[in-house]
C-alpha positions, 0 to 999 in steps of 0.5 A: 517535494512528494509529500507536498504535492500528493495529498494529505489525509488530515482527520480520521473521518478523511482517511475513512472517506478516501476508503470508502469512496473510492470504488475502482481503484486501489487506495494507497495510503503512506501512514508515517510522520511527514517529517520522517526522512523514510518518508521523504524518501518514499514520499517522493517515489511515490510523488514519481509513480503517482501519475503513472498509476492514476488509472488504478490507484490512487495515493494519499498521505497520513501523518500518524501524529495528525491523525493517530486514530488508526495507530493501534487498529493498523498497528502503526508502529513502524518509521513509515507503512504503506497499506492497501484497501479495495473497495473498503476491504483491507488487502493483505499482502504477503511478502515473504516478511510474515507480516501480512497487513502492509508494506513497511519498509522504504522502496526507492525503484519506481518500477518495483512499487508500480508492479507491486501495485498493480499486482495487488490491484489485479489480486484485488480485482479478482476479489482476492483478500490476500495477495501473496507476490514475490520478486520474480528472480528466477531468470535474474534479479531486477524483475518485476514482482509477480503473483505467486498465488491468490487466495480468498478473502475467507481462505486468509480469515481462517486459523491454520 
């Protein structure tokens, strides 16, 4: 039902205006193929939390075969990625996995993905590129996820 209800991004140009519109809120776009059972299972947790973030997300929907302009560009490879963008930036993202620009794989507890939103949210808000958070499992596994660190957008750019 998640992926009837939220809405669907049908062209490239949709998927630019939903970035570049939207000028308070985080945008969450769900890259996948609506018919993918990883994305029916995370679609409808995030037809779950939707309501519950509205005040600082907001959550779109693209089918990568519909729209496979962005497949190489965000290197959408994988069964079902979830990106981020604030205020037309791209915000990475640092899970411990090594990759940096999105989250790809299924999260099935509501409140594990409202935290990491609202965690990249805050990040966001501090005019941070790279939002490097964790699950918080020094008292006990289960918790929410928190900021480790925060670096800037140039901190993020440059080589090692």
């Amino acid at each position: 039902m998640g992926s009837i209800v939220l809405p669907h991004l049908q062209t490239a140009w949709h998927v630019d205006q939903a970035i570049l519109s939207e000028e308070e809120r985080l945008v969450v776009i769900r890259f996948g193929r609506d018919h993918d059972p990883d994305c029916i299972r995370q679609d409808e947790v995030l037809y779950k939390i939707a309501e519950r973030v509205k005040n600082f997300a907001v959550i779109y929907l693209c089918d990568v075969d519909q729209v496979p302009d962005f497949n190489q560009m965000y290197e959408l490879y994988d069964r079902m990625t979830i990106m981020f963008f604030y205020r037309n930036k791209h915000m990475m993202c640092d899970f411990g996995t090594g990759n940096n620009n999105k989250l790809n794989w299924v999260l099935e507890d509501k409140q594990e993905l409202i935290d990491i939103i609202e965690t990249i949210y805050k990040g966001a808000k501090k005019g941070r590129g790279l939002v490097i958070i964790r699950p918080d499992t020094d008292t006990e596994p289960g918790l929410p996820w928190r900021v480790i660190a925060l670096a800037p957008v140039s901190a993020s750019l440059r080589p090692l």
